[in-house]
N, CA, C and O of each residue as an XYZ file, in Angstrom:
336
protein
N       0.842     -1.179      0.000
C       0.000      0.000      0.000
C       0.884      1.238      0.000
O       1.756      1.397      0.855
N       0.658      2.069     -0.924
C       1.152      3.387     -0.978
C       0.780      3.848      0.535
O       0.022      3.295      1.332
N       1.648      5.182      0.702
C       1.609      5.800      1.987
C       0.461      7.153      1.265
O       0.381      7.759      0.197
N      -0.111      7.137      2.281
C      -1.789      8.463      2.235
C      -1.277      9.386      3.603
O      -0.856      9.046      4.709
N      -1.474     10.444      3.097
C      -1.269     11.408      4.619
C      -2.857     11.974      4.309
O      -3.374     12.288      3.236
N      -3.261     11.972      5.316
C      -4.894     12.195      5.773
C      -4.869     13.938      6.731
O      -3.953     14.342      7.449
N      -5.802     14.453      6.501
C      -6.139     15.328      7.494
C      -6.417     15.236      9.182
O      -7.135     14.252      9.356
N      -6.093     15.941     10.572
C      -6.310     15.583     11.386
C      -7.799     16.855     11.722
O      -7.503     18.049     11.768
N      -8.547     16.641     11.824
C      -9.467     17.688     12.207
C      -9.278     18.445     13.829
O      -8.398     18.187     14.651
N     -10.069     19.143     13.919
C     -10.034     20.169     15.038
C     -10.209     19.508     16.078
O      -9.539     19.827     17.061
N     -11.229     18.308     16.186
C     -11.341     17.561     17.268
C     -10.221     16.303     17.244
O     -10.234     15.549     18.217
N      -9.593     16.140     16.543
C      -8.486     15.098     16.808
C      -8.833     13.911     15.674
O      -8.111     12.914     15.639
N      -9.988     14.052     14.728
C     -10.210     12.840     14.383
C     -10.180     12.742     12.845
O     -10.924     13.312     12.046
N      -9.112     11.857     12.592
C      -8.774     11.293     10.912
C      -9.695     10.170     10.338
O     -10.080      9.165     10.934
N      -9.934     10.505      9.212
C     -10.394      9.246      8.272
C      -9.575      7.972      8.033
O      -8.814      8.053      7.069
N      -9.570      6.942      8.631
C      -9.146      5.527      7.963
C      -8.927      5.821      6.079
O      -9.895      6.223      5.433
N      -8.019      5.647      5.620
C      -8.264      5.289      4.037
C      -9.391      3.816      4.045
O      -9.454      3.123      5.061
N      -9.914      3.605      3.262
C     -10.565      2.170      2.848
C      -9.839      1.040      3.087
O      -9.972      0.091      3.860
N      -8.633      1.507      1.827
C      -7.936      0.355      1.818
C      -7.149      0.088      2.996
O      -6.373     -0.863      2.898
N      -7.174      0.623      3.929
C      -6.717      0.193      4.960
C      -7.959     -0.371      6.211
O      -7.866     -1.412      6.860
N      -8.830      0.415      6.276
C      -9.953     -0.392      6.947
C      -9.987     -1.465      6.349
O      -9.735     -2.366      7.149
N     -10.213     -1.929      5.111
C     -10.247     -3.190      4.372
C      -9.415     -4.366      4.775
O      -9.699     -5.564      4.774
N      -8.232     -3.688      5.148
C      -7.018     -4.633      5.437
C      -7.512     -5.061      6.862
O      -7.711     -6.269      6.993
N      -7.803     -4.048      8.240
C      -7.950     -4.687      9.345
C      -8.992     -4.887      9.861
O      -9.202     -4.809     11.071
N      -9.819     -5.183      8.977
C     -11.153     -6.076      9.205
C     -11.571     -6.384     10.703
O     -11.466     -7.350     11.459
N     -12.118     -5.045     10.773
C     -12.754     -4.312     12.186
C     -12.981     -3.233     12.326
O     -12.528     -2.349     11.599
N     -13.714     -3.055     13.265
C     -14.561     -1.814     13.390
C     -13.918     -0.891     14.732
O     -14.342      0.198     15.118
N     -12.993     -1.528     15.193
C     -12.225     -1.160     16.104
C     -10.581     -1.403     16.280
O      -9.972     -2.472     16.317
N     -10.083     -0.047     16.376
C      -8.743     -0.907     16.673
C      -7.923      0.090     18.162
O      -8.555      0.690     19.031
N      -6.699      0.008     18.073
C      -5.769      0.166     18.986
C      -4.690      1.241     18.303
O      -4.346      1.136     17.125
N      -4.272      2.133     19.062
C      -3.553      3.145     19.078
C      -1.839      2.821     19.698
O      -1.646      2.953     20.907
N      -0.882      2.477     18.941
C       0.268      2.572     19.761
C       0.942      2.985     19.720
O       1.572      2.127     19.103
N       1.960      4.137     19.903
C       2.592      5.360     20.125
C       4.200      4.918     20.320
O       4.570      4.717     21.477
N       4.968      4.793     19.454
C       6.232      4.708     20.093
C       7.331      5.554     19.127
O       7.802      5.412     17.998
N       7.465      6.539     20.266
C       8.395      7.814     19.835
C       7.439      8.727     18.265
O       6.309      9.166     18.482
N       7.783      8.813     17.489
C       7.099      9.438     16.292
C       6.201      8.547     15.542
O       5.446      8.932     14.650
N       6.337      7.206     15.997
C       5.563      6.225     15.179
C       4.139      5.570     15.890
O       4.074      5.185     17.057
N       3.063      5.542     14.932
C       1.591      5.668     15.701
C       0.955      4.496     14.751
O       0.669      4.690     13.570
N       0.787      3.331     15.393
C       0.613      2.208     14.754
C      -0.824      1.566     15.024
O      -1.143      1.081     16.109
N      -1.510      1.614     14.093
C      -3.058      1.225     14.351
C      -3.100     -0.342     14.587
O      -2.276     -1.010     13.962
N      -3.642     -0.738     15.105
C      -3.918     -2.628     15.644
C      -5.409     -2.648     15.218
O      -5.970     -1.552     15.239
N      -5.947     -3.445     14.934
C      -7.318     -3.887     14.649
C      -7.541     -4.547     16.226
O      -6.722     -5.139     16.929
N      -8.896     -4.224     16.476
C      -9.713     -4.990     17.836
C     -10.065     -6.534     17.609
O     -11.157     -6.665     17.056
N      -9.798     -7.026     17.728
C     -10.460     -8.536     17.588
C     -11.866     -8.871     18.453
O     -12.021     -8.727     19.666
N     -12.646     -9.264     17.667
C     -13.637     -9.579     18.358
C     -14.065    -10.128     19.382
O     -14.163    -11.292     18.992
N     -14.397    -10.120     20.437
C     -13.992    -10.774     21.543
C     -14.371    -12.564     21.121
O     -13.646    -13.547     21.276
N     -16.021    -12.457     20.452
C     -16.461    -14.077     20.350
C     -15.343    -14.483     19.650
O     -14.622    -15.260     20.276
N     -14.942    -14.152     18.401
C     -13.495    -14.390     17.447
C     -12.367    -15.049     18.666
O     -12.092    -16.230     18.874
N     -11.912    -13.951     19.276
C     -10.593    -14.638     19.932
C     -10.818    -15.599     21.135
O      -9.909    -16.326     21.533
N     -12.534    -15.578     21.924
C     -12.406    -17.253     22.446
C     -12.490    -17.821     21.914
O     -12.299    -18.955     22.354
N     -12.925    -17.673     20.142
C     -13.170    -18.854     19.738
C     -11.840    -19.478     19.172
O     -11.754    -20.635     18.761
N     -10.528    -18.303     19.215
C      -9.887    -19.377     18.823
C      -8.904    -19.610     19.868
O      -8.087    -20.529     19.800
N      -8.974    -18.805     20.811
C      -8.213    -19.700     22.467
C      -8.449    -20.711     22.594
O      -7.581    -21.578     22.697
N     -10.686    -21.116     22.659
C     -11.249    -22.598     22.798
C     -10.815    -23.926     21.904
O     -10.721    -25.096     22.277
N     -10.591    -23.365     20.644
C      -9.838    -23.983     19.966
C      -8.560    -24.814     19.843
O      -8.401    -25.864     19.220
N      -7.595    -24.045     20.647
C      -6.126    -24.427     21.088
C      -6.100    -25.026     21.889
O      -5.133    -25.780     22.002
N      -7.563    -25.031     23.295
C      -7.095    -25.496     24.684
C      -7.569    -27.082     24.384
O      -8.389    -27.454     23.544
N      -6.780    -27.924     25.356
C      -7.268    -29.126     25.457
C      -8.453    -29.459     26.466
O      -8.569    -28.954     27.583
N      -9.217    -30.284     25.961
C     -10.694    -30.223     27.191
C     -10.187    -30.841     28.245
O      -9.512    -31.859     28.087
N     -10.420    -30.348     29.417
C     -10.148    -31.202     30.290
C     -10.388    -32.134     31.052
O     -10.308    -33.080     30.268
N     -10.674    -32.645     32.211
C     -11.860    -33.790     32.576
C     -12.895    -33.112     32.710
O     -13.075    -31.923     32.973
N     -13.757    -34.193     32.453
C     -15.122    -33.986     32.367
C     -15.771    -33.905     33.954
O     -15.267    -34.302     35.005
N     -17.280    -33.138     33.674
C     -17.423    -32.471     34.962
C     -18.031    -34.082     35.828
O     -18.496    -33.947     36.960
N     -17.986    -35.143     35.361
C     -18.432    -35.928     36.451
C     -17.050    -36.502     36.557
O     -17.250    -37.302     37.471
N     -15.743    -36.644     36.234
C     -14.294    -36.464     36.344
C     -14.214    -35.291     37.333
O     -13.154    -35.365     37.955
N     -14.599    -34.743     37.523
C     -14.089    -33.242     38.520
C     -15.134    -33.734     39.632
O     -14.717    -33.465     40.759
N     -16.230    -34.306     39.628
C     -17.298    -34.213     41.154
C     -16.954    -35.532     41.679
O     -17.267    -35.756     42.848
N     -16.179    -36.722     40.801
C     -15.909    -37.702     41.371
C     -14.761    -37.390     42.183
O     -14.559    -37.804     43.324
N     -13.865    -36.463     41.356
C     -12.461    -36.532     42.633
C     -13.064    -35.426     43.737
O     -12.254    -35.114     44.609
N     -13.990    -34.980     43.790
C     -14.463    -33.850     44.781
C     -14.772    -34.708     45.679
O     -14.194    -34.548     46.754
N     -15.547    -35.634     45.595
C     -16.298    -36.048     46.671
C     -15.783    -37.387     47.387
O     -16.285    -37.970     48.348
N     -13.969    -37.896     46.211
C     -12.948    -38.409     47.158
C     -12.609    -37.525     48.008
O     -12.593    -37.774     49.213
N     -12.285    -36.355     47.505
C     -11.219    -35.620     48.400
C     -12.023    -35.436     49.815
O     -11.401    -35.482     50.876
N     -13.629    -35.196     49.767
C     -14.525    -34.848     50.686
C     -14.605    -36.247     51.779
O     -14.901    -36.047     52.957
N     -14.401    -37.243     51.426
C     -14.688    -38.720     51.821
C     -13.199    -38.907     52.705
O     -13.061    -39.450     53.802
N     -12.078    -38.224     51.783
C     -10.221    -38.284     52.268
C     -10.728    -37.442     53.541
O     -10.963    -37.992     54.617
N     -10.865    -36.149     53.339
C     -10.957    -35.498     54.431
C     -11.584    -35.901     55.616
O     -10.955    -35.893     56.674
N     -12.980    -36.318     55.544
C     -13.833    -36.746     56.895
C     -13.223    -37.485     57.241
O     -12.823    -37.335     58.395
N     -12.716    -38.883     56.389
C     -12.611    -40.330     57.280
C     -11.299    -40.900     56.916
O     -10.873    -41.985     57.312
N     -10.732    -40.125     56.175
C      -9.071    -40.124     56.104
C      -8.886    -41.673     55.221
O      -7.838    -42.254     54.939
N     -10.634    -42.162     54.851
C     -10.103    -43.051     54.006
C     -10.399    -42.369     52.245
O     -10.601    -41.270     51.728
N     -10.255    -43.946     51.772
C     -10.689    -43.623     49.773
C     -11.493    -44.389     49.957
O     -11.641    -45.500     50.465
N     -12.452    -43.044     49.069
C     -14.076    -44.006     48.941
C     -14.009    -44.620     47.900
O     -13.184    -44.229     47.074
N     -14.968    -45.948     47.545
C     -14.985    -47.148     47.535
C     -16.303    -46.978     45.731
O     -16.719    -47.993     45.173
């Protein structure tokens, strides 16, 4: 992409070119400032990025896997034995 120098208006606020909204496909982004350089980030959608955290994570035990060791640990604790 060619470089566009845009107007800043009175209240602080520039037009996106297209072709650059186009590129970061969102309706929101991020401002980052380092020294003279001002670098726009696109927002990610929030459903978008659990969906692809949920994606990466491995499932873990299942919730009658989680209430069975609960209610050892509950059984360890009272009677210091393993329930049966």
């Amino acid at each position: 992409m060619a470089t566009t120098a845009v107007k800043i208006t009175q209240k602080g606020q520039v037009t996106i070119p297209k072709e650059v909204r186009d590129k970061l496909n969102s309706t929101s982004v991020y401002f980052e400032v380092k020294g003279d350089v001002v670098m726009v980030r696109p927002v990610r959608d929030a459903a978008a990025s659990l969906h692809d955290y949920a994606r990466n994570v491995k499932p873990s035990a299942s919730v009658k896997q989680m209430k069975d060791k609960a209610w050892e640990a509950a059984v360890r604790e009272k009677t210091g034995k393993k329930s049966s």
